[in-house]
Every structure is written in structure tokens, then in C-alpha cells.
C-alpha positions as CSV (number, residue, x, y, z in Angstrom):
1,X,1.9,4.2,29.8
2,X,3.4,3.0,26.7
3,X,-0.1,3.5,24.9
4,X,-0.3,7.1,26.0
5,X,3.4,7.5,24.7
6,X,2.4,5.8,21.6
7,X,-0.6,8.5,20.8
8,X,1.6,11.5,21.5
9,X,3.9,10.1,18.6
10,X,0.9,9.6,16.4
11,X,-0.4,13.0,18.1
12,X,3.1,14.4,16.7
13,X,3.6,13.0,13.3
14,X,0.0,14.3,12.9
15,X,1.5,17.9,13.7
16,X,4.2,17.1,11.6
17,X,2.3,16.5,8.4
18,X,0.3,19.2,9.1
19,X,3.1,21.6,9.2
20,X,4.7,20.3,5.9
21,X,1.3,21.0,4.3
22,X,0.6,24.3,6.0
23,X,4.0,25.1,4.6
24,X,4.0,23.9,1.0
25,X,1.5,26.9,0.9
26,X,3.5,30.7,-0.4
27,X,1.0,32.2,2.0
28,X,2.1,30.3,5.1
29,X,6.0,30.5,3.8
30,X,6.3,33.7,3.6
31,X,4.7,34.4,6.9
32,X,7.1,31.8,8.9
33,X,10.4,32.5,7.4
34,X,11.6,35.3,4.7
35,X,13.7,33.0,2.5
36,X,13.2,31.9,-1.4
37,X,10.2,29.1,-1.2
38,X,11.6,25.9,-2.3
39,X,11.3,25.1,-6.2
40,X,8.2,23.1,-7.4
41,X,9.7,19.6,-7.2
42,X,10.8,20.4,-3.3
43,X,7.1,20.9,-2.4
44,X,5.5,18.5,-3.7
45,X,8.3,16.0,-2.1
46,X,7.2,18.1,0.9
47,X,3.2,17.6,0.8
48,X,3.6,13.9,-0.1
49,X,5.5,13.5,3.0
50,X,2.7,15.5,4.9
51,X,0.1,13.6,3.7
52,X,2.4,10.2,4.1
53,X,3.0,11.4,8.0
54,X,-0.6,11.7,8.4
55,X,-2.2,9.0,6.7
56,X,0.4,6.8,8.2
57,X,-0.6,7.6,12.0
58,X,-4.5,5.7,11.0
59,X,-2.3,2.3,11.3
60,X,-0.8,3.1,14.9
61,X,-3.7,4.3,15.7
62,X,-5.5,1.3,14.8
63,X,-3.0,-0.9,16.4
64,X,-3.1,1.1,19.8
65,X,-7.0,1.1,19.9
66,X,-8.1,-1.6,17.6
67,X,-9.9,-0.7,14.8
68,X,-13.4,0.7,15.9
69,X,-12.0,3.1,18.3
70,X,-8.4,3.5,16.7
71,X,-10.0,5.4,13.7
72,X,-12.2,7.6,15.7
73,X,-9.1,8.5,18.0
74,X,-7.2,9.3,14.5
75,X,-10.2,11.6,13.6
76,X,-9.8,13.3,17.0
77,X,-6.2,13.5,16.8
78,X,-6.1,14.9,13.4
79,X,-8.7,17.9,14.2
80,X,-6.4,18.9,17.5
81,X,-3.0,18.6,15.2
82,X,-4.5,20.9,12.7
83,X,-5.8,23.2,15.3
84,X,-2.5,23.4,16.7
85,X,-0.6,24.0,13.5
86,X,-3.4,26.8,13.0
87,X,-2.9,28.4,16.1
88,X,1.0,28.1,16.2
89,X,0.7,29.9,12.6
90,X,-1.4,32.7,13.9
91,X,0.6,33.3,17.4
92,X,4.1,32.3,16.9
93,X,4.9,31.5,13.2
94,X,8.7,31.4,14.0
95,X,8.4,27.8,15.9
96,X,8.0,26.7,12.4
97,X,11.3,28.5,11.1
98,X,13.6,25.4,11.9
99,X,11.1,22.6,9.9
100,X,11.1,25.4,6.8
101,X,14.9,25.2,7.1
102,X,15.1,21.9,7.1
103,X,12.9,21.7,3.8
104,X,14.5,24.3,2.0
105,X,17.6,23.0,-0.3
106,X,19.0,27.1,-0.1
107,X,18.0,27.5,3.9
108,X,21.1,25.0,4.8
């Protein structure tokens, strides 16, 4: 049980970068909140944490699975997080709203 807790974290810090990335993007801003998009500086913080939050779930992966089967299970995990954040940006773009809050220095 502790394993399958462990891969919905990595599962969610996948979705998590994903969603940073997906918003660093003036398409995907606009379309999930109507506010200002953050200044230049902000969003590229805000990608480098994306790609830091998903990068960084290889090594738990890895040290869930080992490493033959940790990095296949990270390839796997990354397709269904972007999927998700796809699909929750076509459907319901508003779940996003509170992470684009959080990011944006003028949305507190």
C-alpha cells in the first residue's frame, strides 16, 4: 500500500508540472483565468519548477520500482498526467484557476 501511495504522489507532482507548463502558455492563461499573465521573470520561475516537478518524479519512481521498470512506469505516468492536464484544459479549465492564483504575484 505505501508503494501505490507513493506513485499517486509521483502520479501528482507529474500533474503538477504539467499544469505549471500548460500554464506558462498566454493561450492556456487566458482560457483558465482572466487576470494579467504574470511578467516574464514569473514564468519562467514557473516552467523551471514544472519541468523540476517532473523530472524529479524519475528518481521516486526509480526508487519505488527499481530502475528497469521505474523509468518505464515514469514514461507511463507522464503520458496519463499530460492527458489529464489536457483534458482538464478542454472540459473544465477553472480547476486550474486556484494553481494560476497561486502563481500570479497580482492574483493574491
Amino acid at each position: 500500500m505505501p508503494d501505490a501511495l507513493a506513485l499517486g504522489l509521483v502520479f501528482w507532482l507529474a500533474v503538477f508540472g504539467f499544469a505549471l507548463l500548460a500554464l506558462s502558455q498566454e493561450r492556456h492563461w487566458s482560457q483558465v483565468t482572466p487576470s494579467n499573465r504574470p511578467s516574464v521573470p514569473v514564468v519562467i520561475v514557473q516552467r523551471a519548477i514544472g519541468f523540476v516537478a517532473i523530472v524529479g518524479a524519475l528518481p521516486l519512481c526509480m526508487a519505488i520500482e527499481g530502475a528497469s521498470f521505474g523509468c518505464l512506469l515514469w514514461a507511463v505516468l507522464l503520458s496519463a498526467a499530460a492527458a489529464a492536464v489536457a483534458l482538464v484544459l478542454t472540459w473544465a479549465p477553472g480547476l486550474l484557476a486556484p494553481l494560476a492564483r497561486s502563481v500570479s504575484p497580482r492574483g493574491r
